[in-house]
N, C-alpha and C positions, 0 to 999 in steps of 0.2 A: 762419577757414579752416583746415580740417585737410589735412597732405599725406596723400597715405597711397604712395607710393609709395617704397622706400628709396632711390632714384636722385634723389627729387630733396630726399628731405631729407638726403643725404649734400652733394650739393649747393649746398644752404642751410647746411649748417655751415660747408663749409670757404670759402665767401664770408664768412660772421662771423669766421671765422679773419681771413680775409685782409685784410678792412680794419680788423680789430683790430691786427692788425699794422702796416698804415698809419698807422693813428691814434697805435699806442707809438713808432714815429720820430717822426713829429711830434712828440707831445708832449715826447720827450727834446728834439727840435732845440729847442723853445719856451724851455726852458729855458737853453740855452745854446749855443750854435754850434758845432760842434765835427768833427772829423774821420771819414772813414767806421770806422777801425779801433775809436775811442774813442763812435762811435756805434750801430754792432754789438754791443762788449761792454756799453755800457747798456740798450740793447736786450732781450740776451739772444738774439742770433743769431748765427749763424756768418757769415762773412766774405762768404760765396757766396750767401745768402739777405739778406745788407743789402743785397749789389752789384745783387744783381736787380730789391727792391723800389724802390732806389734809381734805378734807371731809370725804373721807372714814376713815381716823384715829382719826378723832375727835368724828365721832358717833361712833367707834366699839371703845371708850374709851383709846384707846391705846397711846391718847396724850389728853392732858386740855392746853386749854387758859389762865393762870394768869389771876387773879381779878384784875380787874384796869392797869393792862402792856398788850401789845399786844407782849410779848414771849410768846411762848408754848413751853409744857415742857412735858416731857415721863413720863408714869403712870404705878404705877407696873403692870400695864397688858400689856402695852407696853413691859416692861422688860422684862415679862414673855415669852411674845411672840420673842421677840428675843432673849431668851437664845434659847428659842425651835429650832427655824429657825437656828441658829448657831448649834446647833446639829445634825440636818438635815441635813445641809454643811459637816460634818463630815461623817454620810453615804454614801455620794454622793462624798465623795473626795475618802473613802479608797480603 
């Protein structure tokens, strides 16, 4: 399928942006549970751009807050979701 319009293939980038960007939290939190500040600078985002996508990960479940620590930590729906999205990268590479 070719786009040919540039509205909607600006469009389709910045959705790969974006859950590439969902997917690099994740993948940091997989690795180890950690704080929003020490989770932004793994990242490579600013403080204002974790806090946001972090909203969208903490209501579509795909991250929890620790009871009493402020880490948050990847859910197996989180997991789920980035084995998927790693699979996806596999279509998209061969």
């Amino acid at each position: 399928m070719k786009i040919t319009t540039k509205g909607t293939l600006r469009l389709a980038q910045i959705r790969r942006a974006y859950f590439d960007i969902v997917a690099n939290l994740l993948e940091v939190l997989s690795q180890e549970p950690c704080a929003k500040t020490k989770l932004a600078s793994k990242a490579n985002l600013d403080t204002r751009a974790t806090h946001r996508y972090l909203n969208l990960i903490v209501r579509s479940k795909l991250v929890a807050a620790d009871d009493g620590t402020s880490l948050l930590r990847i859910t197996a729906k989180g997991k789920d979701f980035l084995d998927e999205y790693r699979r996806l990268l596999m279509y998209l590479e061969a």
